[in-house]
C-alpha positions as CSV (number, residue, x, y, z in Angstrom):
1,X,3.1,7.7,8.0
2,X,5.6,4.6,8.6
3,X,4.0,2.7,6.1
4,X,5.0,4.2,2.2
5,X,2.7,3.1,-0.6
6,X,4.6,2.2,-3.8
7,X,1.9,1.7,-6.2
8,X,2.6,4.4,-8.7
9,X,6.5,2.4,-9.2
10,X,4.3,-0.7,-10.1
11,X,1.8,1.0,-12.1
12,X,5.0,2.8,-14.2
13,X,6.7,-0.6,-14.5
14,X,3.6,-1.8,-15.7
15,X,2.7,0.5,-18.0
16,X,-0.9,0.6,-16.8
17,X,-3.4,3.9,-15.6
18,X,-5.1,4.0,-12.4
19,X,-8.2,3.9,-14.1
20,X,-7.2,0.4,-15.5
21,X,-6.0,-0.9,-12.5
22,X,-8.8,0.3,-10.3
23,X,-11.6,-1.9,-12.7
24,X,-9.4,-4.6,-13.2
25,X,-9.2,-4.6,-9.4
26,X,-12.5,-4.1,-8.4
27,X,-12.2,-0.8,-6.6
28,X,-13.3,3.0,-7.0
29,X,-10.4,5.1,-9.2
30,X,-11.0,7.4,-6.2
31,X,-10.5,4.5,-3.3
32,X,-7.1,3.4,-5.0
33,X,-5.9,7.2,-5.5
34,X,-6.7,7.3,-0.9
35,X,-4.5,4.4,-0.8
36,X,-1.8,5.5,-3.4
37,X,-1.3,8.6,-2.1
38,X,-1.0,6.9,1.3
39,X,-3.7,8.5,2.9
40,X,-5.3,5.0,3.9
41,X,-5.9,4.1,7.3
42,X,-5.9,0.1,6.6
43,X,-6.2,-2.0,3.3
44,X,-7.8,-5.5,3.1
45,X,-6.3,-8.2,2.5
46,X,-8.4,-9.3,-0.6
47,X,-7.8,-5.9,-2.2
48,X,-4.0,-6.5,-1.6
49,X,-3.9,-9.3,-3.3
50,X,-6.2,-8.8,-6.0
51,X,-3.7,-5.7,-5.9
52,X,-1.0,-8.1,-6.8
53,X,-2.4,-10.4,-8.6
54,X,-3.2,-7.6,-11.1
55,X,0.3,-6.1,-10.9
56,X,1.7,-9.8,-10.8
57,X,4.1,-8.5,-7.9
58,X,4.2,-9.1,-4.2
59,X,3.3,-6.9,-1.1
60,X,6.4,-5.9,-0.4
61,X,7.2,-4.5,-4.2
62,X,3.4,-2.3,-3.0
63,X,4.5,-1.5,0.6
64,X,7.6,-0.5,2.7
65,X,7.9,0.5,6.2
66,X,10.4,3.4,6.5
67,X,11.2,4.8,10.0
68,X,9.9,8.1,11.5
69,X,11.8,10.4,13.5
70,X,9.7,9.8,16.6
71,X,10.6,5.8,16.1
72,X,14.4,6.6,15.7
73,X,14.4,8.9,19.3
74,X,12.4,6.0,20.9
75,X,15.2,3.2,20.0
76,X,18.0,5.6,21.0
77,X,19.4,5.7,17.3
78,X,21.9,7.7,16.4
79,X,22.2,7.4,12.9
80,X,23.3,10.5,11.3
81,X,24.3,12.3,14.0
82,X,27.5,13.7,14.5
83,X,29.6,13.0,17.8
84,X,32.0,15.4,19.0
């Protein structure tokens, strides 16, 4: 998926479990593991910020877009190829 999920880099700098996180949220331990592990198909807003709010951080330090292989052929790139 395009869309990387950095929670477990917050969580470290924070010191702080899932478990915490989760009730200090207001989600399931299990809910925020589907969107750690970037297996989420969509995340509220609310929960994003309550997300940050918690983790006194902002969406970008939770979330990062990183370009697939499909997108790169699409735009034409040719970064890291080699020319002859």
């Amino acid at each position: 998926m395009p869309i990387a999920v950095d929670i477990d880099v917050m969580l470290a700098k924070r010191k702080m479990s899932v478990g915490e996180l989760a009730e200090r949220v207001g989600i399931t331990p299990a809910n925020l593991a589907v969107l750690k592990n970037g297996r989420a198909k969509a995340v509220r807003f609310s929960t994003l910020a309550a997300l940050c709010e918690v983790l006194e951080c902002q969406p970008g330090d939770l979330l990062r877009w990183e370009e697939t292989e499909e997108a790169e052929e699409a735009s034409g790139s040719t970064a890291g190829s080699t020319v002859a």
